[in-house]
VOGU-3710 file (C-alpha; in Angstrom, 3 decimals, decimal comma):
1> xxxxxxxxxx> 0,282/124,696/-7,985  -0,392/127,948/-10,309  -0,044/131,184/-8,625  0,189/134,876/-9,315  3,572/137,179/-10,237  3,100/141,098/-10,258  -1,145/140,590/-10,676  0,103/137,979/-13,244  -1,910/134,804/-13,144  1,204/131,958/-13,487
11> xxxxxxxxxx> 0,962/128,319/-15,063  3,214/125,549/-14,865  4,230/122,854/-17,186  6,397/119,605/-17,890  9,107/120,528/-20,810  11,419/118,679/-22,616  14,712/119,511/-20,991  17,271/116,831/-22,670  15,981/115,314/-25,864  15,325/111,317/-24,788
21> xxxxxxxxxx> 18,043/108,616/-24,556  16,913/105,196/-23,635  14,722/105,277/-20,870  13,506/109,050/-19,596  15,202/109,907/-16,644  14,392/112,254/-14,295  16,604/115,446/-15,603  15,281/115,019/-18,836  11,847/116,894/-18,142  11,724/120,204/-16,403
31> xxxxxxxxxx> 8,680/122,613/-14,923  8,774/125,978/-15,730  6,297/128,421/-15,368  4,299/130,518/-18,062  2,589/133,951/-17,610  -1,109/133,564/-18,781  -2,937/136,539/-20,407  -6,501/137,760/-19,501  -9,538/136,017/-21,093  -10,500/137,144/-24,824
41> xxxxxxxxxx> -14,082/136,299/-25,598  -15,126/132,515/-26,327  -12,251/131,651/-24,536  -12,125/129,235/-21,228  -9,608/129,091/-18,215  -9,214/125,374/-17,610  -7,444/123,613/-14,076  -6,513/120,454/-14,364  -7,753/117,719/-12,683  -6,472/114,441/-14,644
51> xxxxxxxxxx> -3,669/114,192/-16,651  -3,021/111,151/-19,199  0,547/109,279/-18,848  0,674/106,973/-22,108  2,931/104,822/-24,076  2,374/106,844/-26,818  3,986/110,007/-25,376  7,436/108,109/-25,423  6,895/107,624/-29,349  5,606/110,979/-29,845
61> xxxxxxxxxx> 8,861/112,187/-28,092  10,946/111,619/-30,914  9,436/114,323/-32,912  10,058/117,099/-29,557  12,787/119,209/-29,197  14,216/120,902/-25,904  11,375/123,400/-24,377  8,806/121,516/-25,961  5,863/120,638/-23,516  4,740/117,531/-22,992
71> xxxxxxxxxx> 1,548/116,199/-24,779  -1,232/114,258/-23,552  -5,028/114,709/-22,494  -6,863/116,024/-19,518  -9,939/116,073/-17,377  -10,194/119,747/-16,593  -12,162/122,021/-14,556  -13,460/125,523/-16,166  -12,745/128,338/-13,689  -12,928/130,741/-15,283
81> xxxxxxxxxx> -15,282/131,408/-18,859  -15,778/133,606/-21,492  -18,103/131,160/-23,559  -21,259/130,479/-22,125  -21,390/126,972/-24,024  -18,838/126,124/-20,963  -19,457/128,198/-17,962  -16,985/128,328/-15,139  -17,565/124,998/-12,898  -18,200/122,689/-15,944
91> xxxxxxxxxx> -15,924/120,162/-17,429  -13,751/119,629/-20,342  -11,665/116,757/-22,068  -9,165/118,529/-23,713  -5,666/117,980/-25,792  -3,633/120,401/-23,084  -1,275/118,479/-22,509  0,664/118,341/-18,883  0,399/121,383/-17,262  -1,584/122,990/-14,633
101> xxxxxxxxxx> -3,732/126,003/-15,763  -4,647/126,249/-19,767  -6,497/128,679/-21,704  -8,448/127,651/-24,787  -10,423/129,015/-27,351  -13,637/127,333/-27,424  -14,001/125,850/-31,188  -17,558/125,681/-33,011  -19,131/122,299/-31,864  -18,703/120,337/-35,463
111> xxxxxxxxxx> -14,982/121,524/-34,716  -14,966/120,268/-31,195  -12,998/116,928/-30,681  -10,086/114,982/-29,160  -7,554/117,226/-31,159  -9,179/120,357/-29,158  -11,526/119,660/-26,689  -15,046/118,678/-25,628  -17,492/118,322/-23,316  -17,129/116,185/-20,359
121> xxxxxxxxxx> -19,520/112,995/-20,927  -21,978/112,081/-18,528  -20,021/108,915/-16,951  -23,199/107,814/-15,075  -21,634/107,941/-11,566  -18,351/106,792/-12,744  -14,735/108,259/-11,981  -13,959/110,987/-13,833  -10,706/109,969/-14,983  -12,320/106,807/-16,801
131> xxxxxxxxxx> -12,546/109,767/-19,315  -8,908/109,292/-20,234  -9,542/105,171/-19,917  -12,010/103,281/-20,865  -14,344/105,963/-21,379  -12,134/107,035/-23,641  -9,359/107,477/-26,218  -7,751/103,464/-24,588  -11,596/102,434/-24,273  -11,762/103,057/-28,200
141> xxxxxxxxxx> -8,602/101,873/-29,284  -9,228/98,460/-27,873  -13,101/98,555/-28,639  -12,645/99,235/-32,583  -8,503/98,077/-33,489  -10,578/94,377/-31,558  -13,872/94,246/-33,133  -12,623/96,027/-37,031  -9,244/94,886/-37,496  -9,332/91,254/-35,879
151> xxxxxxxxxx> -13,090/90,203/-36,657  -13,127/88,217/-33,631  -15,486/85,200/-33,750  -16,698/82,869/-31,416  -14,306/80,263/-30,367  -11,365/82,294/-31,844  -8,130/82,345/-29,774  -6,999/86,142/-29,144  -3,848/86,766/-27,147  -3,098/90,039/-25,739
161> xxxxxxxxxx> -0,118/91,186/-24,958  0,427/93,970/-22,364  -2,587/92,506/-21,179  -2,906/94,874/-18,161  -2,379/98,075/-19,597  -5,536/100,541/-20,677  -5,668/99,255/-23,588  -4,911/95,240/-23,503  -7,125/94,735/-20,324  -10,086/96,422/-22,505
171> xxxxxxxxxx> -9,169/94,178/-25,247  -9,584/90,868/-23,486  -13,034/91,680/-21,847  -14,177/92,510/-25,101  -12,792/89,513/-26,618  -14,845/87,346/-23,745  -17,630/89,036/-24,335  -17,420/88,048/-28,456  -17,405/84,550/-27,355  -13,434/83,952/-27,921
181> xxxxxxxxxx> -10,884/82,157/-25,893  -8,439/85,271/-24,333  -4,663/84,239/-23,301  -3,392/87,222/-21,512  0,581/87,832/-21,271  1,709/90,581/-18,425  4,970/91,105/-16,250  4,134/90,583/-12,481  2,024/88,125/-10,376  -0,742/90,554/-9,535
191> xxxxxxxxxx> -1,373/91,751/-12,780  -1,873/88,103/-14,063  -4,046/87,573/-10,706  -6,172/90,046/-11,927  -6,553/89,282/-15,452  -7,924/85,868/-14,674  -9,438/86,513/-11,360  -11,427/90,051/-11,626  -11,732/90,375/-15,674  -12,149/86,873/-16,820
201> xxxxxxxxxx> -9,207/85,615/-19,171  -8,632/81,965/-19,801  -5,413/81,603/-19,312  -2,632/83,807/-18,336  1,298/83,858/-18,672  4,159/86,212/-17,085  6,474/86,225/-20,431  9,410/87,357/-18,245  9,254/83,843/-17,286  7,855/81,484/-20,252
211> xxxxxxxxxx> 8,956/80,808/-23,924  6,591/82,446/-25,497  6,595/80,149/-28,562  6,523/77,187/-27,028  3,478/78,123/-24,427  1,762/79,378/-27,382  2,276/75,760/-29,523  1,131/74,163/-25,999  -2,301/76,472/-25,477  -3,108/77,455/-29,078
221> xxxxxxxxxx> -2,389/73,933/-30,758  -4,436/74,927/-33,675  -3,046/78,204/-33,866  -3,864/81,921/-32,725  -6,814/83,514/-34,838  -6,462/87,151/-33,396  -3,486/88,533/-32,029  -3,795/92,698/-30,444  0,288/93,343/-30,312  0,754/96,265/-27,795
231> xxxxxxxxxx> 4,394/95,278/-27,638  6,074/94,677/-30,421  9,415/93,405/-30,996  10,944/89,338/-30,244  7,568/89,003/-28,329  5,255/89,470/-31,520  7,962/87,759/-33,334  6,753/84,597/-32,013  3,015/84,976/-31,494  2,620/85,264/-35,349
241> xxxxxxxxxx> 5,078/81,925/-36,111  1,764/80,882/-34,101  -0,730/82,299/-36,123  -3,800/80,615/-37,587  -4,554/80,502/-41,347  -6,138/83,655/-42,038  -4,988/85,132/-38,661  -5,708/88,941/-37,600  -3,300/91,047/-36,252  -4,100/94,718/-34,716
251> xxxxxxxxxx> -0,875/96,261/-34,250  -1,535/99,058/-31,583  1,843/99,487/-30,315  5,490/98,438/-29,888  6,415/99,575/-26,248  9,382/97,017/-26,312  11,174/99,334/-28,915  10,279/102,917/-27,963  13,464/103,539/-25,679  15,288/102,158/-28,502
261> xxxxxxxxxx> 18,178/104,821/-29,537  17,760/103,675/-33,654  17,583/107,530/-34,500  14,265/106,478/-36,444  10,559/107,482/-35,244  9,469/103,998/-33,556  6,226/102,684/-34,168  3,486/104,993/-32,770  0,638/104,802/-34,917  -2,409/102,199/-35,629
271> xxxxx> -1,482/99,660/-38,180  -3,115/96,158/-38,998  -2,184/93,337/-41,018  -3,668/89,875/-41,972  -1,342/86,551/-42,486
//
């Protein structure tokens, strides 16, 4: 935890240490600890209580260099506040990335949003980390990349790939709920237990351990309407030799790739494309 140097008030955060190679290892992030100044007015002193860990941040990596902090959002607690639009004890969503203690300066309220931060939303009894889930920035990435880049219709086939993640779970329950048939693709036995037990999909498939093309050709015989790619790579390679005429893709992300050592940004942003 934070603590105090010479009357100092101290904060600690995750760095870049050694720029990325393949898969992060543990040397390659560091803590280090940053002296905080006293309050100036409109500004809050924010404790963190949830922190966001997201495929994205591997991406977004390529653009950090050493000392760099990490990005990401958080739940945070106000403790201390010179704004009285957050007083100390309320809650924030805010782009602080990982680190313990943050001070912000509140923005004007058209300013407030995802890029600074905001007020917590009544969750109705929920968790408050479903704030960083599917209250939030996943919750809307499946909700809109679904329903305004693949149209889904009733009796469409979607697949999902990732299927477990934030994101692709979301997908697929909102795909069931637009009337479509979901195939779900994840990595262990649990998660697929899950996906067709607990959130309805109609058929899942480890693709550690099928071909990929031929189970699609097998349980999408007239081909896949919408596809939400989370993965990228040989994977979505085959799902769109699959793909219906007039086919939807939403291409979220391409985790297969982003410990890739190509020396070129990987795929980190929201794209779509129709076939």
């Amino acid at each position: 935890m934070s603590g105090v140097r010479n009357g100092v008030k101290l904060a600690r955060k995750f760095v870049i240490g050694n720029k990325f190679q393949g898969l992060p290892k543990l040397g390659d992030l560091k803590i280090v600890e940053e002296s905080l100044p006293a309050l100036g007015k409109g500004e809050i002193l924010c404790k963190a209580e949830w922190l966001t860990v997201d495929p994205y941040m591997r991406a977004y990596s390529t653009f950090l260099k050493s000392g760099d902090a990490m990005p990401g959002a958080q739940v945070a607690r106000v403790i201390a506040s010179e704004s009285p639009e957050f007083p100390e004890g309320s809650q924030v969503v805010g782009n602080f990335g990982w680190r313990d203690l943050t001070i912000s300066k509140v923005p004007p309220p058209e300013k407030q949003s995802a890029d600074s931060l905001y007020k917590m939303p009544d969750l109705k009894g929920l968790p408050d980390s479903y704030a960083l889930g599917s209250c939030g920035m996943p919750g809307v990435t499946a909700y809109f990349g679904l329903h305004k880049i693949c149209e889904p219709k009733a009796g469409d086939t979607l697949v999902v790939s990732s299927a477990a993640g934030a994101v692709g779970s979301l997908v697929g329950q909102f795909g069931k709920i637009a009337g479509c048939r979901v195939l779900g693709f994840a990595g262990t036995k649990d998660k697929l237990t899950w996906l067709k037990n607990d959130l309805g999909f109609d058929e899942v498939f480890n693709y550690k351990e099928v071909n990929v093309f031929k189970t699609l050709k097998e349980h999408a015989p007239k081909g896949v309407n919408c596809y939400f790619d989370n993965v990228g790579g040989e994977f979505a390679y085959n799902v769109m030799k699959n793909m219906a005429m007039f086919g939807r893709i939403a291409v979220c992300g391409a985790i297969t790739v982003y410990n890739d050592n190509t020396g070129k940004p990987p795929l980190g942003k929201f794209m779509a494309a129709k076939v």
